[in-house]
C-alpha positions as CSV (number, residue, x, y, z in Angstrom):
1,X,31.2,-4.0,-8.4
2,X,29.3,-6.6,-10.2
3,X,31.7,-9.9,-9.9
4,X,32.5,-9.4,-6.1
5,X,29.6,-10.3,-5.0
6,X,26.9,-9.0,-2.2
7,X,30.3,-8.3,0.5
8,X,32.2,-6.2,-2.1
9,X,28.9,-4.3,-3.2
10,X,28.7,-3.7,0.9
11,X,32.5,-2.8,0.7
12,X,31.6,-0.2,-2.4
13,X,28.6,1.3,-0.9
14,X,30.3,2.1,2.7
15,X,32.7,3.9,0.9
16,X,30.6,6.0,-1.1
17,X,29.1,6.8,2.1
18,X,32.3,7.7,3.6
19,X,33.4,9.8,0.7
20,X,30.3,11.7,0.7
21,X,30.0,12.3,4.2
22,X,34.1,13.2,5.0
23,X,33.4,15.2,1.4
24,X,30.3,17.3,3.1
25,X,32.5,18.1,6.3
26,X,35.6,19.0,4.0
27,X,33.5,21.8,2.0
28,X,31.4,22.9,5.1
29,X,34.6,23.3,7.1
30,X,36.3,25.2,4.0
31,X,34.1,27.5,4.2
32,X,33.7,27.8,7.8
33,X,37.4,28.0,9.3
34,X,39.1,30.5,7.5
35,X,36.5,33.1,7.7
36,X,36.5,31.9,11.3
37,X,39.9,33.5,11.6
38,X,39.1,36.7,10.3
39,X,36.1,37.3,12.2
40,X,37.8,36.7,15.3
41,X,40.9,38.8,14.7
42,X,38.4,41.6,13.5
43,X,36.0,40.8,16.6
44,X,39.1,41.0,19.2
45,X,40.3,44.1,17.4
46,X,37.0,46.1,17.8
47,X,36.3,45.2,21.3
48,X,40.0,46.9,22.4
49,X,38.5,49.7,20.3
50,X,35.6,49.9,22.5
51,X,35.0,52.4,25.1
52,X,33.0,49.9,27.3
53,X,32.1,46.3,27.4
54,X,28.6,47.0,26.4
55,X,29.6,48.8,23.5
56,X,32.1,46.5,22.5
57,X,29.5,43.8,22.6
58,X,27.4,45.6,20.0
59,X,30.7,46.2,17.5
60,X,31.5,42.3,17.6
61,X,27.7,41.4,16.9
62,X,28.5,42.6,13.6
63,X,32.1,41.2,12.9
64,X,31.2,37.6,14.9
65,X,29.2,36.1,11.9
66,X,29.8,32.4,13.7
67,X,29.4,33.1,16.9
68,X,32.8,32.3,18.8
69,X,33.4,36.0,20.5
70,X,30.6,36.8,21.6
71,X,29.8,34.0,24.1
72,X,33.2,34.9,25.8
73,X,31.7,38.3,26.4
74,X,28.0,37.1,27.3
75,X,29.6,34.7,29.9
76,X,31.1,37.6,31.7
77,X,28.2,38.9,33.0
78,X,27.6,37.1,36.2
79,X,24.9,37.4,38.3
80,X,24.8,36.4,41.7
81,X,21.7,33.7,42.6
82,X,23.5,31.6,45.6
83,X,24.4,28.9,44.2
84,X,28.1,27.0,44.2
85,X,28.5,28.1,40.5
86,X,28.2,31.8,42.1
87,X,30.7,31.2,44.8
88,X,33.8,32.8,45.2
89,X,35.6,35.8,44.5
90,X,35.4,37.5,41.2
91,X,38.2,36.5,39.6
92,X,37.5,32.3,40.3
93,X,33.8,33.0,38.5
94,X,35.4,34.7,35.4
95,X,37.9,31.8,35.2
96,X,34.9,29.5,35.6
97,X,32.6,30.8,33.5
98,X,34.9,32.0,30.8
99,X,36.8,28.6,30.6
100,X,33.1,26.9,30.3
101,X,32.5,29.5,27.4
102,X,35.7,28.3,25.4
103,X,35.2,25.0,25.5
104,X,31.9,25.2,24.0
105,X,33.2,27.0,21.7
106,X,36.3,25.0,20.5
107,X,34.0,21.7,20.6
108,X,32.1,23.8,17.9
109,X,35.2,24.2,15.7
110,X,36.0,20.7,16.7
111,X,32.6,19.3,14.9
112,X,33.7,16.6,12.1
113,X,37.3,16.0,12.6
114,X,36.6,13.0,14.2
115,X,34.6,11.6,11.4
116,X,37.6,13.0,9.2
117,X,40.1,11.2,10.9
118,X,38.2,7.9,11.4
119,X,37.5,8.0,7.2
120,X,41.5,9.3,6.9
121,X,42.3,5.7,9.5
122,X,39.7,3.5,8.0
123,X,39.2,3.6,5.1
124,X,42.1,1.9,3.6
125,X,41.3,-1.1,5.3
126,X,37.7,-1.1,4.2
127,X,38.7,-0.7,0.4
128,X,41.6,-3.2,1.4
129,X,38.7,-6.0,2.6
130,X,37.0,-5.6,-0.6
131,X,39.9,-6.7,-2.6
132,X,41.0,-9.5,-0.6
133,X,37.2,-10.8,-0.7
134,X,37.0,-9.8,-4.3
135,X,40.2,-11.9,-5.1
136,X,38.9,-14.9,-2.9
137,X,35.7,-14.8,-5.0
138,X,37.2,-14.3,-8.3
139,X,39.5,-17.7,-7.1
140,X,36.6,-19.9,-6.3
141,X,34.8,-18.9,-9.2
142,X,37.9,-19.8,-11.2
143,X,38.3,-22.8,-9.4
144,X,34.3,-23.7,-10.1
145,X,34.8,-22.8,-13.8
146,X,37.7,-25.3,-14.6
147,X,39.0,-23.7,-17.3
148,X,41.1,-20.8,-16.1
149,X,41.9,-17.8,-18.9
150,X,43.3,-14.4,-18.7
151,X,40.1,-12.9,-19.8
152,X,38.4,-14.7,-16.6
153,X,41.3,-13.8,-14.2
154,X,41.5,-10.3,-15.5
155,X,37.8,-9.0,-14.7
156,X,37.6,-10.4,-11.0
157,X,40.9,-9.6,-10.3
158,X,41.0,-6.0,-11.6
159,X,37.8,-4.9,-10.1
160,X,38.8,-6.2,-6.7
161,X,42.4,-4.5,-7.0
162,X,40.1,-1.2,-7.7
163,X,38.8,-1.3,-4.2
164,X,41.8,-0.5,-2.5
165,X,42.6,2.7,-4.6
166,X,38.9,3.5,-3.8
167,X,39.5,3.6,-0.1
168,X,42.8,5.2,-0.7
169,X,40.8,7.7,-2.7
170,X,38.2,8.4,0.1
171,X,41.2,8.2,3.0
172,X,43.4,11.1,1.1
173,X,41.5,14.1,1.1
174,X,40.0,13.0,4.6
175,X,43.7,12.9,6.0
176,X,44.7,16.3,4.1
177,X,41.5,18.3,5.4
178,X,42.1,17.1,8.5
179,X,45.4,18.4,8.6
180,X,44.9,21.8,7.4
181,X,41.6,22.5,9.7
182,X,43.4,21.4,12.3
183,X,46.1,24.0,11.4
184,X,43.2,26.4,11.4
185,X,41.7,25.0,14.3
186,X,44.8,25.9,16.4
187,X,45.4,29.4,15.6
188,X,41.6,30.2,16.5
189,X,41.6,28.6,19.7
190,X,45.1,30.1,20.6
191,X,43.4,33.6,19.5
192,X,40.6,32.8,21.4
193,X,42.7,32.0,24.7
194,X,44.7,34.9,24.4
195,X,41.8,37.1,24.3
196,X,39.6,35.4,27.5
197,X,42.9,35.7,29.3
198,X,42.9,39.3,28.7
199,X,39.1,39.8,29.0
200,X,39.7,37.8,32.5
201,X,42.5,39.8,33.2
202,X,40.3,43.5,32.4
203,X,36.9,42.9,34.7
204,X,39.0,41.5,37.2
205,X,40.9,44.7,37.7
206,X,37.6,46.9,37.8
């Protein structure tokens, strides 16, 4: 952006920044979520395999490549130290300690779709700012030059019109990925509930 000025060079370089960051979360979160899903139906699977808790703890270790089971099952093992967090009857401390457990994990699965969906929200606007600046610097350079041609409207005019697809550009595949993880997202954690329910449900009857 070379006729915009210092603003729309600001304008250009926020949203390369934006691109490239919602772009890193996009392929890191490709990658991530739907192998998420498998390991967590596979990890579920082989603990109901399992003839006890300790063994099923061993069998997930080696299907939970992320790290999302596993802390359900670590969480389980309370100890008794008297404190508040130790109070209660069984079945209140598996609650407590396995709806802590989830929550860490879902805020792990959660990890950049806030930045997606503030790129997806904001960047139209930004690439909308640098056009109207553009524009308004293209007119009062017009205005400066006295002569006004369609070879000097064209250049200002076009570059700053080029902003707003940028940011549309940028906003698009934020919005999209943060659609479809989301989707992802969702069928993990209701996987993940199901099974501390269950898990819940099995020490408290021992």
């Amino acid at each position: 952006m070379t006729q915009g000025g210092p603003v729309s060079q600001l304008v250009a370089m926020l949203l390369l920044m934006m691109s490239v960051a919602s772009w890193v979360v996009i392929l890191w979160k490709a990658w991530l979520l739907p192998r998420a899903v498998g390991d967590v139906a596979r990890s579920t699977a082989a603990f109901w395999q399992s003839a006890s808790v300790e063994e099923a703890r061993e069998k997930v270790a080696s299907f939970d490549r992320e790290t999302l089971v596993l802390p359900l099952i670590a969480a389980t093992n309370i100890k008794a130290n008297g404190t508040l967090a130790s109070a209660g009857d069984r079945a209140q401390q598996l609650t407590r300690v396995l709806r802590d457990a989830l929550h860490a994990t879902l805020r792990k699965l959660q990890f950049g779709q806030v930045l997606l969906a503030t790129v997806g929200a904001t960047a139209p606007f930004v690439g909308l700012l640098g056009t109207v600046w553009g524009i308004y610097h293209a007119l009062i350079g017009m205005a400066s030059a006295g002569q006004v041609t369609i070879d000097k409207v064209s250049g200002p005019v076009g570059e700053a019109l080029i902003m707003t697809a940028a940011g549309l550009a940028v906003a698009i595949p934020a919005v999209l990925a943060y659609n479809v993880f989301g989707r992802y997202i969702g069928r993990i954690e209701a996987d993940l509930e199901g099974f501390a329910l269950d898990l819940r449900e099995l020490l408290v009857a021992e």
